[in-house]
C-alpha positions as CSV (number, residue, x, y, z in Angstrom):
1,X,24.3,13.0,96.0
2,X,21.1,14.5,95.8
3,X,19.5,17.1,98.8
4,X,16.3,15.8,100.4
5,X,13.8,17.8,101.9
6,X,13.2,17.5,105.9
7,X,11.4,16.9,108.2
8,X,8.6,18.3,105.8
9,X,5.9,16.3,103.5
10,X,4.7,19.7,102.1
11,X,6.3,22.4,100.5
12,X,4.8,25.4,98.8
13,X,5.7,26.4,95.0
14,X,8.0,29.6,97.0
15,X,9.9,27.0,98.9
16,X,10.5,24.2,95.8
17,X,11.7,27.0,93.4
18,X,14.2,28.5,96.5
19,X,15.6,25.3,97.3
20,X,16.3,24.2,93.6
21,X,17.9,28.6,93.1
22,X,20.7,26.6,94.9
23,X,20.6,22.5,94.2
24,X,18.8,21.2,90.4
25,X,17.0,18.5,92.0
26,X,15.6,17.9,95.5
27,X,13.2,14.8,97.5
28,X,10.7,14.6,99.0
29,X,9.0,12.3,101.0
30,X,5.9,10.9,101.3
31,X,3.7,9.2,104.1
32,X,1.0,7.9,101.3
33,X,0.8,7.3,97.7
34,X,-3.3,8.7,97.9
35,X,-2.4,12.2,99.2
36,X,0.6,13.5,97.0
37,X,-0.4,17.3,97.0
38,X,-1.0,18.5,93.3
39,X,0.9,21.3,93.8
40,X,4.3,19.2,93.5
41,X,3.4,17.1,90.3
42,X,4.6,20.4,87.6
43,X,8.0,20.1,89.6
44,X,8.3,16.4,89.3
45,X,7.0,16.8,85.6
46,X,10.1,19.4,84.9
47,X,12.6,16.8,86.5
48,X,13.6,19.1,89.8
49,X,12.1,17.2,92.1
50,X,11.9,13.2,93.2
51,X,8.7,12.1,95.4
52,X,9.1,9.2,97.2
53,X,7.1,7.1,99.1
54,X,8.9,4.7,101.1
55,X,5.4,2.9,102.5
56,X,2.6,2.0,100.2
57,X,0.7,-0.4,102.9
58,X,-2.5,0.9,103.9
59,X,-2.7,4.4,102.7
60,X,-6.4,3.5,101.6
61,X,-6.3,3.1,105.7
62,X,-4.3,6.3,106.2
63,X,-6.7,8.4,103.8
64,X,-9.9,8.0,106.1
65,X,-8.3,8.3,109.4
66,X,-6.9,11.5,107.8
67,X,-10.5,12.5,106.5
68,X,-12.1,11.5,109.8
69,X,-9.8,13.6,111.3
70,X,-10.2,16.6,109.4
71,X,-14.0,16.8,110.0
72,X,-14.0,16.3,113.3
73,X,-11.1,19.3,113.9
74,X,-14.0,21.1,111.4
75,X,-16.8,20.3,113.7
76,X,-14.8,21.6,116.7
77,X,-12.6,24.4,115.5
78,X,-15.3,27.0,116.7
79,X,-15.3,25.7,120.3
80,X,-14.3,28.3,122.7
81,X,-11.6,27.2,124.8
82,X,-12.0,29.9,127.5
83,X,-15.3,28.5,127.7
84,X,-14.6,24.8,128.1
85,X,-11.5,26.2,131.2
86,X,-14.4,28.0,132.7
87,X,-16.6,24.0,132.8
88,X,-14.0,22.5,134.6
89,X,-15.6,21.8,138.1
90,X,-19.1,21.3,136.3
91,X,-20.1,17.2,135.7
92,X,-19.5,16.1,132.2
93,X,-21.2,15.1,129.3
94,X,-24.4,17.5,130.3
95,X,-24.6,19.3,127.1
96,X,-24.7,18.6,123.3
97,X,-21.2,19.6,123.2
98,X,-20.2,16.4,124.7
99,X,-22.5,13.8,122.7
100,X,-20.0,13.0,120.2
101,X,-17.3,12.3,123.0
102,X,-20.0,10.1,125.1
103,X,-20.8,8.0,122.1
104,X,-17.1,7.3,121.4
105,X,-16.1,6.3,125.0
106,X,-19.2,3.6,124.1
107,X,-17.9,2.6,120.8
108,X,-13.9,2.7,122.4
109,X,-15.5,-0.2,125.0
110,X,-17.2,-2.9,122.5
111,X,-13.9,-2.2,120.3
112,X,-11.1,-5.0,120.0
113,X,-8.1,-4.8,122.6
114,X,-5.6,-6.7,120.8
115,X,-4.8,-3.9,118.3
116,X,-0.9,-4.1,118.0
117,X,1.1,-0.3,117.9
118,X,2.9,0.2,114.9
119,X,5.1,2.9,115.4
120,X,5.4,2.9,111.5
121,X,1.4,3.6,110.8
122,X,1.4,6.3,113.7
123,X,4.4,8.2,112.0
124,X,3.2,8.5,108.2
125,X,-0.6,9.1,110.0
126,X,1.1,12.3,112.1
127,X,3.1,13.2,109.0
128,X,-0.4,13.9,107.2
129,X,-1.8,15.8,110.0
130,X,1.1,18.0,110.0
131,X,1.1,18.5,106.3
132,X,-2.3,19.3,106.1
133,X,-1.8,22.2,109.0
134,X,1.7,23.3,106.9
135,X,-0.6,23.7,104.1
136,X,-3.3,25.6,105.9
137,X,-0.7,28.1,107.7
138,X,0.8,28.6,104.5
139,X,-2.8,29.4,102.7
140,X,-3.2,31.8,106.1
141,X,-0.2,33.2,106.0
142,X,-0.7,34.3,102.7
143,X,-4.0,35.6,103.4
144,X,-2.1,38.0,105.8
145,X,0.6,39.1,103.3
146,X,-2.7,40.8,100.8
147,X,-3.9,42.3,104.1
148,X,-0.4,43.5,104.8
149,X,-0.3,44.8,100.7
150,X,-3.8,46.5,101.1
151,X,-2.9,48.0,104.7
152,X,0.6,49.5,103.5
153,X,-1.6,51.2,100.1
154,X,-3.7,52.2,102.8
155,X,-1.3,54.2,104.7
156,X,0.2,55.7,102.0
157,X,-3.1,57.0,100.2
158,X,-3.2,58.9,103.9
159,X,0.1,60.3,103.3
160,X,1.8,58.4,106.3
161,X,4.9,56.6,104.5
162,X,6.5,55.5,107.7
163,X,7.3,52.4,108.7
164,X,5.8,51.1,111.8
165,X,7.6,49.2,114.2
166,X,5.4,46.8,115.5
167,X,2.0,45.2,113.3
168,X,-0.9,46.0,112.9
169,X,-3.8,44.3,114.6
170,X,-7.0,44.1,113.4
171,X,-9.5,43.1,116.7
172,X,-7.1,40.5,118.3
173,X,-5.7,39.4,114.9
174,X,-1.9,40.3,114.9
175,X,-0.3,40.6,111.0
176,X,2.8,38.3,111.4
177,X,3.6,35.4,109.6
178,X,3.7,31.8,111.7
179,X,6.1,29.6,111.1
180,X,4.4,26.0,110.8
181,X,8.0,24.3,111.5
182,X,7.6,25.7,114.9
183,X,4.6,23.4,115.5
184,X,5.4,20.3,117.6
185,X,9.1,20.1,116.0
186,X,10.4,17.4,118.1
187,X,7.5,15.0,117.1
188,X,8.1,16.2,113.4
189,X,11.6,15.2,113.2
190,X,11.1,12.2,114.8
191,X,8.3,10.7,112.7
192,X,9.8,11.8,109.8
193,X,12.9,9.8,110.8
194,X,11.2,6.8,111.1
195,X,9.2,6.7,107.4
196,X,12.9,7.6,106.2
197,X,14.3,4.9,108.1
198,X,11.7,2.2,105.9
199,X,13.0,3.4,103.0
200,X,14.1,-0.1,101.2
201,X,16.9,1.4,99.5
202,X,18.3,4.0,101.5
203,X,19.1,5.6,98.9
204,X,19.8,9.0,100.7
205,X,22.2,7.5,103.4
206,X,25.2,9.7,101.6
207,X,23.0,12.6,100.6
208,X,22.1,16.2,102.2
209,X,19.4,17.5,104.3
210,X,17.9,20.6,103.3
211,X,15.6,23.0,105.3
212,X,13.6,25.8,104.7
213,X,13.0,26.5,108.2
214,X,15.4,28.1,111.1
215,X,14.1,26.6,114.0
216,X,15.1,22.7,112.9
217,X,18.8,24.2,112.4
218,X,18.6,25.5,116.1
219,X,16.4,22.4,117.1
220,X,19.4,20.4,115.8
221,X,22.4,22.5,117.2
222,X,20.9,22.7,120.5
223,X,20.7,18.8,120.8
224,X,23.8,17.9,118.7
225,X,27.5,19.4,118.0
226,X,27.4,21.4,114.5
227,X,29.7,23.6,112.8
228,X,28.7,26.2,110.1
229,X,30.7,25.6,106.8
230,X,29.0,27.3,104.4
231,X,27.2,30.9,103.9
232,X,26.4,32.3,100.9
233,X,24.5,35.5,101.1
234,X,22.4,35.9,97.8
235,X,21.7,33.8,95.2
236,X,19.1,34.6,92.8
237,X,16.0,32.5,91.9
238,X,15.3,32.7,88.5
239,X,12.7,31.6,85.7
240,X,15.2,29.7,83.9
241,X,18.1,27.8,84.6
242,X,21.3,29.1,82.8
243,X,24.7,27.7,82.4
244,X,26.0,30.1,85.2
245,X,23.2,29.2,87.6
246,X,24.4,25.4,86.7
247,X,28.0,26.3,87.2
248,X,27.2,27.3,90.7
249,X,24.8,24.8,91.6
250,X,27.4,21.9,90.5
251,X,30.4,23.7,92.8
252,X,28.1,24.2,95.6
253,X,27.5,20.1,94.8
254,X,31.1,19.3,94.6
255,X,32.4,21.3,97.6
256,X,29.7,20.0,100.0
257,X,29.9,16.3,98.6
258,X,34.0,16.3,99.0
259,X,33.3,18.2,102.6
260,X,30.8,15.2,103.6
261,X,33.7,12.5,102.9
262,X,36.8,13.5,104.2
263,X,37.6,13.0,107.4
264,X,37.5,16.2,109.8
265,X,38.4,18.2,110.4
266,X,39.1,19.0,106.8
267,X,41.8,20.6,105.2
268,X,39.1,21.7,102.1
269,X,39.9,25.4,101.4
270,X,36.5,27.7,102.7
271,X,33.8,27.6,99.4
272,X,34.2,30.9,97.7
273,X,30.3,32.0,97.5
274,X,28.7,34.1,94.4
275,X,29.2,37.5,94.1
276,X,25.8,39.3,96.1
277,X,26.5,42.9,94.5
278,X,23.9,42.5,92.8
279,X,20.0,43.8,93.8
280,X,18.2,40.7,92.6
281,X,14.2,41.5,93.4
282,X,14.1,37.8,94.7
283,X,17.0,35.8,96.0
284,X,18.1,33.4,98.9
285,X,20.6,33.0,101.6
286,X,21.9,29.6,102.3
287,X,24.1,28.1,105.1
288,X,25.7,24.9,105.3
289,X,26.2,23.1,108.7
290,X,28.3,20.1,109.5
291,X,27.7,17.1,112.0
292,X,31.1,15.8,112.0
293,X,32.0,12.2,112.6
294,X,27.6,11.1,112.3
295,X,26.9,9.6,109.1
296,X,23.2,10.6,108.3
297,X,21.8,7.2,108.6
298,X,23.3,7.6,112.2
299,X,21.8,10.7,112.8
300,X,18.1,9.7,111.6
301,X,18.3,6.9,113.3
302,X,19.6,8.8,116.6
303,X,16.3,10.8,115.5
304,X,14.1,7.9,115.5
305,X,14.8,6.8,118.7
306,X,12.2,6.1,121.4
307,X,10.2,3.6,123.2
308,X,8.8,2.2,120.5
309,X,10.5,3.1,117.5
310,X,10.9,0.1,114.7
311,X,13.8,-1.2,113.6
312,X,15.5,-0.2,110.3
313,X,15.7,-2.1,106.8
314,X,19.2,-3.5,106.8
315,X,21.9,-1.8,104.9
316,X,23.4,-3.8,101.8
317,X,26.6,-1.4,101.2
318,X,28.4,0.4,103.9
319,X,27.7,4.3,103.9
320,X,30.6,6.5,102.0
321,X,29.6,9.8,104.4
322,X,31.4,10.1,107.1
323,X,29.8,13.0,108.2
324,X,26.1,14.8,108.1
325,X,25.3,17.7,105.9
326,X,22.5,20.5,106.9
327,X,21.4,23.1,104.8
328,X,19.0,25.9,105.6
329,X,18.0,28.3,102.7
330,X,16.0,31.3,103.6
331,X,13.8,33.3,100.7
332,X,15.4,36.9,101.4
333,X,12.5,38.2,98.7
């Protein structure tokens, strides 16, 4: 059993080092061999984490749509929106603005129309996109924590050491942190299913899913039946790995793994969590939820679903889970 990472491509160095506080190793997956992010090689280098990339074919393909992409969202990100609502009744393509679509309405009519959907291409292609807005959210969202540091030293040079209760804004710029999971979740979840799903070996059919982010564990409860078996309220990240750290991290292992395999509902006594008297300066809470009676590959492939979803590789070996495991661990720091 090993945790996998879902339904993200992208992680940050924060995220990787609070996921493996609680589990030694972790996946990931990957849409294209050409667009690893750098940022995850130290982590595979050290052993505590597995990249995998279940679809090699075209990522040459997948790299310039990907570029072409990202240039044109350049070339448009400083169009006004209120602007464009205030155009509607006016004719179209009358300004420069509109060129670019003109000329591609042109080009879309000498193009082939044979082109057949791969549901498959569309998914790893979306996955990309996302992770390259996860990544950007993330660099912006740091951005806002300094402002936050430099406002707080701020207040307190002026003498005023209370806490306010709502943020900050500077012009229309509020200081709060998005979540990127929030952004088209449903889709997320849905592409990522399928690249999972063309995994040859399947080798994560018996294994755990593990989020950072809340909003997939209510995405997921809302849609499905799911019961919490597992909270543990600090653990701490740490530097280094010690034999304590491993103790817990194998129990955690075992009790989830046994948990995922016997029939429910289980007669397994409720996981006895570390001791959280402690003030670590940077820690996580995890909890554990179960989908009884929905073997993951069941579950992904419930996921998957749609009008044109592909099919899946075939399955060699029957699955030993009987049930799906979800874990959502939350950097308390």
């Amino acid at each position: 059993m090993m945790p996998i990472y879902f339904p993200f491509t992208w992680a940050d160095v924060s995220t990787i080092q609070a996921i493996t506080a609680v589990f030694p190793k972790i996946a990931i997956y990957q849409p294209s061999v050409c667009r690893v992010p750098s940022l995850l090689h130290p982590f595979e280098q050290d052993g505590s984490l597995e990249i995998r990339v279940p679809v090699a074919e075209d990522s040459k393909k997948l790299e310039m749509i990907v570029a072409d992409y990202q240039n044109w969202a350049r070339l448009h990100q400083g169009s006004d929106l209120a602007l464009l609502k205030t155009r509607q009744s006016a004719s179209p393509f009358i300004d420069h603005l509109s060129s670019q679509i003109q000329s591609d309405i042109l080009h879309y009519q000498d193009s082939p129309t044979d082109q057949e959907y791969d549901p498959v291409f569309n998914a790893r292609l979306f996955l990309e996109i996302a992770a390259a807005y996860d990544a950007q959210q993330s660099e912006f969202n740091c951005d806002l924590e300094k402002i936050q540091h430099i406002e707080k030293r701020f207040m307190a040079a002026l003498g005023d050491h209370a806490e306010m209760e709502e943020p900050v804004h500077l012009g229309n710029l509020p200081l709060f942190q998005d979540d990127p999971g929030d952004f088209m979740l449903a889709e997320r979840l849905q592409a990522w299913s399928i690249l999972f799903l063309q995994d040859q070996q399947l080798r994560m059919t018996g294994d755990l899913l593990v989020t950072s982010c809340l909003s997939v564990v209510e995405w997921i409860r809302d849609e499905i039946s799911m019961e919490q078996v597992l909270e543990i309220n600090c653990i701490p990240v740490q530097k280094t790995i010690d034999d304590s750290t491993r103790f817990w991290q194998e129990s955690i292992m075992a009790y989830l793994s046994q948990l995922q395999t016997t029939p429910w509902p289980s007669a397994i006594q409720t996981y006895e969590p570390p001791s959280s008297n402690y003030a670590w300066e940077n820690a996580v809470s995890v909890k554990g939820f179960i989908i009884p009676n929905q073997t993951p590959l069941a579950f992904f492939q419930k996921l998957a679903a749609g009008p044109n979803s592909p099919p899946s590789v075939d399955i060699s070996s029957p699955e030993q889970a009987l049930h799906t495991i979800v874990v959502y661990i939350n950097n308390i720091q």
